[in-house]
N, C-alpha and C positions, 0 to 999 in steps of 0.2 A: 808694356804698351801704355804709352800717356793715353789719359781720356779727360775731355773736359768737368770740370769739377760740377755738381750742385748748382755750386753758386756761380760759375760761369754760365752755366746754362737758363740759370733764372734771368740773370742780366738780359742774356739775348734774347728768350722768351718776351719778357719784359720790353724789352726797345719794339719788337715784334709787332706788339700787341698795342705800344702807344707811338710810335714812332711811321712804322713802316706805310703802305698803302692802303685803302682798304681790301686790294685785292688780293695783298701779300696775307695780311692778317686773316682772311675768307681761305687763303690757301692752307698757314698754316694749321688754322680748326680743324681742316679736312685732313691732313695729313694726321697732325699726331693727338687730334682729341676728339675725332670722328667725326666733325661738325657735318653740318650739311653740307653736299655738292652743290645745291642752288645757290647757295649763299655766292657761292665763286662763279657761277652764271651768272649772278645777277649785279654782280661787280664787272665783269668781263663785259656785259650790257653795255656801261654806260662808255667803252672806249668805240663801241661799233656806230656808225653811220645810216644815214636814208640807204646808201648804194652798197650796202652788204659788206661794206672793209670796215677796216679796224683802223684806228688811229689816235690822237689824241694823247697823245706821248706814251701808248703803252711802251712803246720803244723811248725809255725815259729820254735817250740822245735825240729825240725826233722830235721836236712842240710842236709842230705843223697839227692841225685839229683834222686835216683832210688824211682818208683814207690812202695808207701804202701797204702794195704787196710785203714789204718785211713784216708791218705789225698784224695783218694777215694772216701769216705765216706764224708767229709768236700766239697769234689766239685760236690758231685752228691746234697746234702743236698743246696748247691747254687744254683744250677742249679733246682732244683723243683721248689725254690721258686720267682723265674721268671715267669715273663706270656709271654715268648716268644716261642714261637714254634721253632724255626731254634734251638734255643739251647738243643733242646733234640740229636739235633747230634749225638753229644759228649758223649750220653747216650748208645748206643750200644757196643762202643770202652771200655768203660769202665766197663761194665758190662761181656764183652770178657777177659778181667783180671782178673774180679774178680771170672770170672768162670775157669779160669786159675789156680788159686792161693789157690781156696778153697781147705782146707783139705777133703776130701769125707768122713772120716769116722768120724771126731768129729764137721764137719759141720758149720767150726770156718775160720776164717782168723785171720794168724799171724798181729799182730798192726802195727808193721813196718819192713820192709827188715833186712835181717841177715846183709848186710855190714852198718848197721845202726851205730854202732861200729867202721866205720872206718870213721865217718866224725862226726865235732862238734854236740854234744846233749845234752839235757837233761840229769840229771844222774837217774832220772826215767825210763827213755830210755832204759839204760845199760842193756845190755843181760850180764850173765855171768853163764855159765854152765845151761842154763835153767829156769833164776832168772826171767826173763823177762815176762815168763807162769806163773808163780808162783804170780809174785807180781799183775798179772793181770786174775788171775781167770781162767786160759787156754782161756782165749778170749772168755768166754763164751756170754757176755754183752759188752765189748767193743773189736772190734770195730763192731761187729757182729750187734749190734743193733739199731748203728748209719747208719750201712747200709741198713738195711732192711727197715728201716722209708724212705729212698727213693725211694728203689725197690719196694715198695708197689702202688709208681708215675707212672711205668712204665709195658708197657706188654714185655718188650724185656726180661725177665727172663723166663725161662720156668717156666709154674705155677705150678707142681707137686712139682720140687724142692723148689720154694720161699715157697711152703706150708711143704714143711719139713723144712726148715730153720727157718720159723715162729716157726712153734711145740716146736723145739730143744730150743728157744729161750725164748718162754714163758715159758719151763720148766725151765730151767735156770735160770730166770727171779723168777718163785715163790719160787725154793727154796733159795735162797739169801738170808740170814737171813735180812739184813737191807741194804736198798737201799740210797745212798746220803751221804757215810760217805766218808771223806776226802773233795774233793773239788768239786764231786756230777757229774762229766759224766755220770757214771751211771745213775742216777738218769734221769739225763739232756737225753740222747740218750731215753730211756724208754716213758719219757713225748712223745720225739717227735715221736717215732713210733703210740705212740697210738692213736692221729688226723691224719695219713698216709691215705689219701686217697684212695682208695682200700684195707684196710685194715678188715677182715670180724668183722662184727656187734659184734660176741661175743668176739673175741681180744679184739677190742677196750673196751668195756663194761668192761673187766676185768682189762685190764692197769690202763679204768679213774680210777676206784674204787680204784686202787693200789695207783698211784701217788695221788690221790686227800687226801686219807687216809694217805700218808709217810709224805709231805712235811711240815704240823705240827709239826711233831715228829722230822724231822732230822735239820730244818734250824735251823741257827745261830741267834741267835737273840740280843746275848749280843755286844753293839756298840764294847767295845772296843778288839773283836775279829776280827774285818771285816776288820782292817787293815792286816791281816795275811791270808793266804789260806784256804778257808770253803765253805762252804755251804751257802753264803749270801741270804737272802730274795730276791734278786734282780736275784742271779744268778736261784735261784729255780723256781723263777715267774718271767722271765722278760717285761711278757706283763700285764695287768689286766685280759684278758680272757686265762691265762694260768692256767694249771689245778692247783688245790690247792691254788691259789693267793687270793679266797674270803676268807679262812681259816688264813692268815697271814695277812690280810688287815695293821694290826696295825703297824704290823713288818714290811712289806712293807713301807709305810708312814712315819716309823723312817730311814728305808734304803733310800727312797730317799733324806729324807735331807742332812743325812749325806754324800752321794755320791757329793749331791750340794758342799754341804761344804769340798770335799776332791780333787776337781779339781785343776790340777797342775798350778803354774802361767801361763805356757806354753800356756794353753789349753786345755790337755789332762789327759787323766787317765790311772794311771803307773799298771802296773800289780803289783800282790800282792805274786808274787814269784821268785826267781831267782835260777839260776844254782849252786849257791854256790860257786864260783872261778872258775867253769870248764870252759874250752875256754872261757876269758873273750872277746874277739874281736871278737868271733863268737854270744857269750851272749849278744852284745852292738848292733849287729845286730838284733840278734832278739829279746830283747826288744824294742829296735825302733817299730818293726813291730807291736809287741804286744799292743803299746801306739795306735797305729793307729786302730787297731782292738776294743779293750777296748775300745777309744774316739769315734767309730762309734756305740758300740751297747749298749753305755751307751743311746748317744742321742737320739737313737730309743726306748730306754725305758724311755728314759723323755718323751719324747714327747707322747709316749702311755698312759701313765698314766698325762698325762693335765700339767706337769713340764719346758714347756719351754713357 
């Protein structure tokens, strides 16, 4: 079993620690050298807003400074998985936007603000006449789903509503012909609702069976695709007790080598997609950002799986 060397490991540490965010580097202290949880509160601080959302390129593909339910949904998803108490704070303010913002009748939040458009993005991003609902299923699964996996952490939701919002979402959820195609948020947000603590017995029961059952069928398994945007074995399972990870064991096992072996001299690990020429000065920023993110939860999934 390859594992990353020493001096692989220092490299990335090292890009980590001078390179990355300050929220990546607050992350990693907490993960592998105990540092403080507040430190990564009070980094996570400066993305949130007057109106209780998150924004401000936590979603590096997002520069819009105004609050979206996706980066929301990315800092409530931080915020669960802390064992701090004081940082549930943060949880009320944010769930006041999001009850702000919810459509009432299709039970969806828009993925990012309408002036999204008016500052560097993604071209995934791009709204144009509606393209936006279109290219993203009316929100029915993202980012809808990403958030619920942490409303389920919390009792500041009213429960009648989270319990319509569930309903709406597991119906939307089954009829989806195929889950995990493209580069698998879907898929990814679905996994993490279905271990949501508070989430009731028969959900959950139906999600494992879901995911546990897709991630066979949709990963990537042929090497020389994983340099390109997919569905990699790593991205599907990134821990070993993530659903469907004993179903791709093998696939896994060829994925970690090869991640070993695709480490940048730097230290880090480059995203596997870009803007295409759009804002390239805004795109140079948030790749940076994306090398730091990438180089953090690469090494949480080495190290889960016995690789470092």
């Amino acid at each position: 079993m390859r594992k990353l060397t020493a001096d692989a490991f220092g490299r990335a540490v090292a890009y980590v620690k001078t390179c990355a965010r300050p929220l990546e580097k607050a992350l990693y202290s907490c993960r592998f050298e105990e540092g403080p949880e507040d430190a990564v509160i009070d980094e996570l601080l400066r993305f949130r807003n007057p109106d209780g959302g998150f924004g401000h390129a936590l979603e590096p593909d997002v520069r819009t400074p105004s609050s979206s339910a996706l980066a929301t949904g990315i800092a409530l998803r931080t915020i669960a998985q802390l064992d701090w108490q004081e940082a549930d704070e943060m949880v009320p303010g944010a769930i006041d936007y999001l009850l702000a913002t919810l459509n009432r009748k299709s039970l969806t939040w828009r993925a990012v603000p309408r002036d999204t458009n008016e500052f560097p993005h993604a071209p995934w991003w791009h709204d144009k006449d509606g393209s936006l609902a279109a290219a993203f299923h009316d929100f029915q699964i993202i980012p809808r789903v990403l958030i619920l996996g942490s409303l389920h952490s919390y009792a500041a939701m009213p429960r009648e509503l989270l319990e319509r919002l569930t309903d709406a979402a597991l119906t939307a959820i089954s009829e989806r012909p195929t889950l995990g195609t493209g580069g698998g948020s879907d898929l990814e947000y679905v996994a993490y609702l279905a271990v949501a603590p508070g989430l009731p017995q028969a959900s959950r029961d139906l999600l494992t069976e879901l995911v546990t059952a897709t991630v066979p069928k949709v990963v990537i398994t042929d090497p020389s695709e994983w340099s390109g945007y997919c569905l990699t074995p790593l991205r599907a399972a990134p821990r070993p007790t993530s659903l469907g990870a004993q179903a791709i064991r093998d696939a896994l096992d060829a994925h970690l080598d090869w991640t070993i072996d695709h480490q940048a001299a730097d230290g880090a690990w480059d995203p596997t997609w870009s803007w295409f020429g759009s804002y390239p000065e805004a795109w140079a920023e948030a790749e940076q950002a994306w090398r730091g993110i990438l180089t953090l939860e690469t090494l949480l999934s080495l190290r889960a799986f016995g690789r470092l």
